[in-house]
N, C-alpha and C positions, 0 to 999 in steps of 0.2 A: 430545515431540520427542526422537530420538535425538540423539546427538553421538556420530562415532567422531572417536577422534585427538584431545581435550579432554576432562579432567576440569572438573568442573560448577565448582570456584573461578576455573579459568583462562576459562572462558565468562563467568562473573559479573565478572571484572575487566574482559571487553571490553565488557559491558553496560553498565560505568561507566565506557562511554569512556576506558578507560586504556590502550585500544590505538592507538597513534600511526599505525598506517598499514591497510589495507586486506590482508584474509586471501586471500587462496588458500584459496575454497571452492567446494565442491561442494554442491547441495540436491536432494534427493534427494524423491519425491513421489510416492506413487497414484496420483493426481491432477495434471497441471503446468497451469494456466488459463493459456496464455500469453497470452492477449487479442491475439494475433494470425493465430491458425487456432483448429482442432480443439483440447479438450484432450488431453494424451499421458498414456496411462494408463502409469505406471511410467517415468517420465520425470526428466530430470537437467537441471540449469541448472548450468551451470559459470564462476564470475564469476573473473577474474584483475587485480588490479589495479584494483580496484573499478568493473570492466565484464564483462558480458557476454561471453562469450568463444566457448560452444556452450550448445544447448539442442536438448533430441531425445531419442527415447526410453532408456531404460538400455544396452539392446544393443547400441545403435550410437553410442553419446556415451560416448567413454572419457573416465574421471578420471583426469589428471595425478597420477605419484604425486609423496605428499608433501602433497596437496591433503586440509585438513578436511575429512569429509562430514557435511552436517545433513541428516536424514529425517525426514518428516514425513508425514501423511496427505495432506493438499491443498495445496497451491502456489498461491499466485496472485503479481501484480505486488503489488509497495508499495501502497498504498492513497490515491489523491489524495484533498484534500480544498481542493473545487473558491472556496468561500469561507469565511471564519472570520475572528474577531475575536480569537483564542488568540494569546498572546505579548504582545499587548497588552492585551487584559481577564485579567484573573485570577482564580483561585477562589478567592479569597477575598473578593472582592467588595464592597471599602474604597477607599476614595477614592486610597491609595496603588498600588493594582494596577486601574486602571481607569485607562487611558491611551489608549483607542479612539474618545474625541467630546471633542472641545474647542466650549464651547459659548458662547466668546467674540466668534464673528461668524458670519454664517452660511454666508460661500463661504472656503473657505482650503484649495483644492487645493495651495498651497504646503506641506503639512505632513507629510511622509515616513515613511512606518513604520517603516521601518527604525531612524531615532531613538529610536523609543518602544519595541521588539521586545525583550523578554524573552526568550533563549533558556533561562534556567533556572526560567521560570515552569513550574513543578507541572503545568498542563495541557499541557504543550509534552508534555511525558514521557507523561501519562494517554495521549492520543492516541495517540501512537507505540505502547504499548503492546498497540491495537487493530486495531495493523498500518497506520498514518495513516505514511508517510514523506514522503512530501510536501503543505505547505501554502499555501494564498492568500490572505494574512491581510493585515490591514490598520484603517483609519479604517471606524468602525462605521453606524450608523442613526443620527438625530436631527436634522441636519444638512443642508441643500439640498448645500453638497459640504465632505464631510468630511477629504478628505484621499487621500494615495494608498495603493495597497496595495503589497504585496511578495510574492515567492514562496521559499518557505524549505525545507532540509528539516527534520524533527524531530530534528536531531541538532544538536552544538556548542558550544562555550562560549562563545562571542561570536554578536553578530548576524552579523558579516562572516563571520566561520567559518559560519553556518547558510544565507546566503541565496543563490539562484540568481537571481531576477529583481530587484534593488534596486528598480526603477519601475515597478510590473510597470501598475497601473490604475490609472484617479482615480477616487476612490468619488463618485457621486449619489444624491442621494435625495428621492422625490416622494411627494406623498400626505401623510396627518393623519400622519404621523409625524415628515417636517420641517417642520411649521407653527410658526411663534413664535405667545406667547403676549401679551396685555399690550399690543398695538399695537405689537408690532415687525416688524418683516419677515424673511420672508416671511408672509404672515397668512393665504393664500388661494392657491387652486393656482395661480390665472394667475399670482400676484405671484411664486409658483418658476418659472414659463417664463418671467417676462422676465428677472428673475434671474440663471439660468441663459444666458438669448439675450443680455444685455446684458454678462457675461462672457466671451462666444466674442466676440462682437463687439468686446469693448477688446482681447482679442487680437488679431484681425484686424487692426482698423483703428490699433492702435498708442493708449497712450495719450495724451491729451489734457494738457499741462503745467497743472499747479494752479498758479492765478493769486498772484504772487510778493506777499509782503507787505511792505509799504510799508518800503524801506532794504534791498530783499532787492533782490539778481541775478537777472534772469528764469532757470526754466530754461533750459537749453542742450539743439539737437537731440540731442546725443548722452549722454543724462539715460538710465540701463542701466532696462530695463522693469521692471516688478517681479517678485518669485518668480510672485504668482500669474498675472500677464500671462504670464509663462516658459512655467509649466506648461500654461495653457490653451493656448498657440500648439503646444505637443506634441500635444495632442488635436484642434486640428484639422490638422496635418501627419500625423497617423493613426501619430505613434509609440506614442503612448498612448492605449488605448478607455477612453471614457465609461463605465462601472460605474452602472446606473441604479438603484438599488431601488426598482420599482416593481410591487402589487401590485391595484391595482384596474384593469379594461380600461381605464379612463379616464388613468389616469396612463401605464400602457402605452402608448397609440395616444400620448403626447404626447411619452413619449420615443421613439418610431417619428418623427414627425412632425420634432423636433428632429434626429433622426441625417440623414431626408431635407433638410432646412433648411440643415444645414450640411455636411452632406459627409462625416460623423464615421464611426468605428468605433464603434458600442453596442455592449456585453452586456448583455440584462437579467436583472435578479439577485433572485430572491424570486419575483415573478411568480404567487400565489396561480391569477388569473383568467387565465390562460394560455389554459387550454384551451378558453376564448369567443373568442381570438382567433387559431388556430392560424393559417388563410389568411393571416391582414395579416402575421404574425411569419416566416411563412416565405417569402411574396413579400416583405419586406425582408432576409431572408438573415441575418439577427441570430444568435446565440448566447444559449442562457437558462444561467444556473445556477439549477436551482429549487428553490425552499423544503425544508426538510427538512419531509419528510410528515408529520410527528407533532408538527409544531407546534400549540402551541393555536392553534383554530379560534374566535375572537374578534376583534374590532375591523375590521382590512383582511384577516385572515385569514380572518373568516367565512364564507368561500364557498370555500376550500381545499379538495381533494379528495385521495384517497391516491391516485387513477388518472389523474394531471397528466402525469406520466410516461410513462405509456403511450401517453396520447393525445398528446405534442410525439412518440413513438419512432413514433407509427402516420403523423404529419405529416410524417416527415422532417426535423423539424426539432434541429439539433444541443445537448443538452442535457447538465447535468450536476448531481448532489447536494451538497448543503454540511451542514454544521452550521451555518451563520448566527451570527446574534446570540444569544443566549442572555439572557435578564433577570434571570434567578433561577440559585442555583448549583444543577450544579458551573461552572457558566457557560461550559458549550457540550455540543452535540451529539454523537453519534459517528456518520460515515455509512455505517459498518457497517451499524449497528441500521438504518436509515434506508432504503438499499437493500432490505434484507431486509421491509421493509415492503412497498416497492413491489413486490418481487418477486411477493407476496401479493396483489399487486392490478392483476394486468392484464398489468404488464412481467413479461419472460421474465427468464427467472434470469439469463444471458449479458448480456444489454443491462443486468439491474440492474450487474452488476458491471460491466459499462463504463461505465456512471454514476460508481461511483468510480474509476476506473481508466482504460483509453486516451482513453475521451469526455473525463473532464475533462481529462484530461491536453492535448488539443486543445483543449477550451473558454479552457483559461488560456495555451496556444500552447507547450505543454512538448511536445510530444509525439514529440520527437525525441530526447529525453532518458529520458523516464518514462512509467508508465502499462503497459507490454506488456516482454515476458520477450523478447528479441529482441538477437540481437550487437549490440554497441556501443552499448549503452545502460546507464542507470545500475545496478549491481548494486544494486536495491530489489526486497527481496519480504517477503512475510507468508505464515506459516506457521501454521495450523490443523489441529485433529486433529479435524475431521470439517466437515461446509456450513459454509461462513461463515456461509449467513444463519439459520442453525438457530440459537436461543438456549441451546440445548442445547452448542451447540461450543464451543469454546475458541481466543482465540490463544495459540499455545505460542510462536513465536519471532518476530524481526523482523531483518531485517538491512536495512543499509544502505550504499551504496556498496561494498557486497563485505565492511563489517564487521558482526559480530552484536551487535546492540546491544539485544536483548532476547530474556531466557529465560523470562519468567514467564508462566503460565496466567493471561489475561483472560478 
């Protein structure tokens, strides 16, 4: 990556966030993927104030002078990453940075990421370094409902400094991977659908006063519902979707089943067995974020395919990549690498990169923000010196909101 108008200390001090405000720059490309048309071969994005400002090819998109220019082989938008457990799981993989399943009961949509969100967790940085500027992170797997999620970018020193969506989802989860163990519940899938129906339903119908104990005041009508009452009454007023992790067709059709039941917003997230049920997920009009392709193929994964992808892009059906869960360190994905797989398998190179990029950026409802190289949106891009999905390339630089917050070769 070139830099005119910066020496490489004064880049490295803004990569360490020690620039207080947004650069007046220019990015300069081969290549510019705006993920909103054609790509522009020799093409300039000009962010002002950490937006968007023009984008168009060199000859006819003059740079303000005064304005840094970074050059670079390929351009693309910032890099979504459509789900992840980053900021709250950590690499190192200790009970101290593992804050994504609390495994004290098994429905607690009242429990916020936001709370729990590292923005100086080590992987916050990894990512970004892979051109990842924005994330959808959150309460993890394990859990029938784990909590909600958040939308953040990879920059910041506080959560409140990093996050764009505070409420963004409430995570679900179905199949052998929220089952209790030990005779506890939920034990059995039915026992996660009533579960789950028996939750929408005290929100609905309000709950029910627990009977006062002998020398106690009965409650009173006006007794404040609980958090988790709170939150669920959000998901079915449709401010907040249901986040379903569901990978076998079976728990699929049952969060299908549950969205028709009640009225809800799904997303389904993980979704292995997708592509046995393209018809039913597209006549209900859903959103998938699916599996990162190179998960291991074991347990509910078993029947995963690297051409899932292709076949929700040949459906019409609106979809996007994650890094997911991660079990083993560095304890998460990158869905760089991830895209570039699928690309390998079916999906077109353009739809792989909308996968991370405009698709998710709609899948998680940003897309008015992020995701496409277009005025008035957020100054996020990634910078490579040749195919992103080539393992042979490199990210050389990353900016954000119009500052450059990373120079090094990934």
């Amino acid at each position: 990556m070139r830099i005119a108008g910066y020496c490489l200390t004064a880049v490295s001090a803004l990569a360490l966030g020690t620039a207080a405000h947004a650069q007046d720059i220019a990015i300069k490309g081969d290549q510019v993927h705006t993920m909103a048309g054609p790509a522009i071969t020799d093409g300039v994005v000009v962010i002002d104030d950490g937006k968007i400002v023009a984008v168009g090819p060199a000859a006819s998109t003059p740079i303000p002078e005064g304005f840094t220019v970074v050059e670079a082989k390929v351009v693309t938008p910032g890099l979504v990453d459509a789900r992840t457990v980053v900021g709250l799981a950590g690499y190192l993989n200790q009970e101290h940075d593992q804050d994504q399943l609390d495994e004290s009961a098994p429905v607690q949509p009242q429990l916020r990421a936001i709370d729990a969100y590292n923005p100086g967790e080590a992987l916050v940085a990894w990512l970004r370094g892979f051109g990842v500027t924005t994330i959808h992170t959150g309460h993890g797997p394990g859990a029938l409902v784990s909590g909600q999620t958040m939308i953040a970018k990879t920059v910041g020193n506080t959560a409140d400094a990093a996050v764009i969506v505070p409420r963004a989802m409430v995570a679900a989860n179905l199949g052998s991977g929220a089952l209790a163990e030990g005779g506890k519940a939920p034990g059995t899938r039915a026992k996660q659908m009533a579960m789950l129906r028996q939750a929408l339903l005290a929100a609905k119908e309000g709950e029910a006063p627990k009977p006062a104990k002998k020398g106690e005041a009965k409650s009173g009508p006006d007794k404040p519902p609980s958090l988790e009452v709170q939150v669920m009454r959000d998901v079915l007023a449709r401010k907040l979707p249901l986040l379903i992790t569901a990978h076998r067709a079976q728990d699929i059709m049952s969060a299908l089943r549950l969205r028709q039941e009640f009225g809800i917003d799904v997303v389904l997230d993980g979704a292995a067995e997708a592509y046995l049920l393209t018809s039913e997920i597209k006549a209900a009009g859903v959103k998938v974020i699916l599996h990162p392709p190179m998960a291991r193929q074991y347990g509910e994964f078993e029947n995963a395919s690297f051409t899932t992808g292709a076949a929700l892009r040949a459906a019409g059906i609106p979809f996007a990549y994650q890094s997911g869960y991660e079990g083993y360190v560095p304890k998460t994905r990158v869905i760089l690498f991830e895209a570039g797989v699928a690309a390998a398998n079916g999906l077109a190179w353009n739809d792989a990169l909308a996968s991370i990029t405009i698709d998710a950026a709609r899948v998680i409802g940003l897309e008015k923000r992020v995701g496409s190289l277009e005025v008035g949106k957020d100054g996020d891009v990634a910078l490579f010196d040749g195919d992103p999905f080539e393992y042979a390339s490199h990210t050389v630089g990353v900016v954000i909101d119009g500052k450059v917050v990373s120079t090094a070769t990934q």
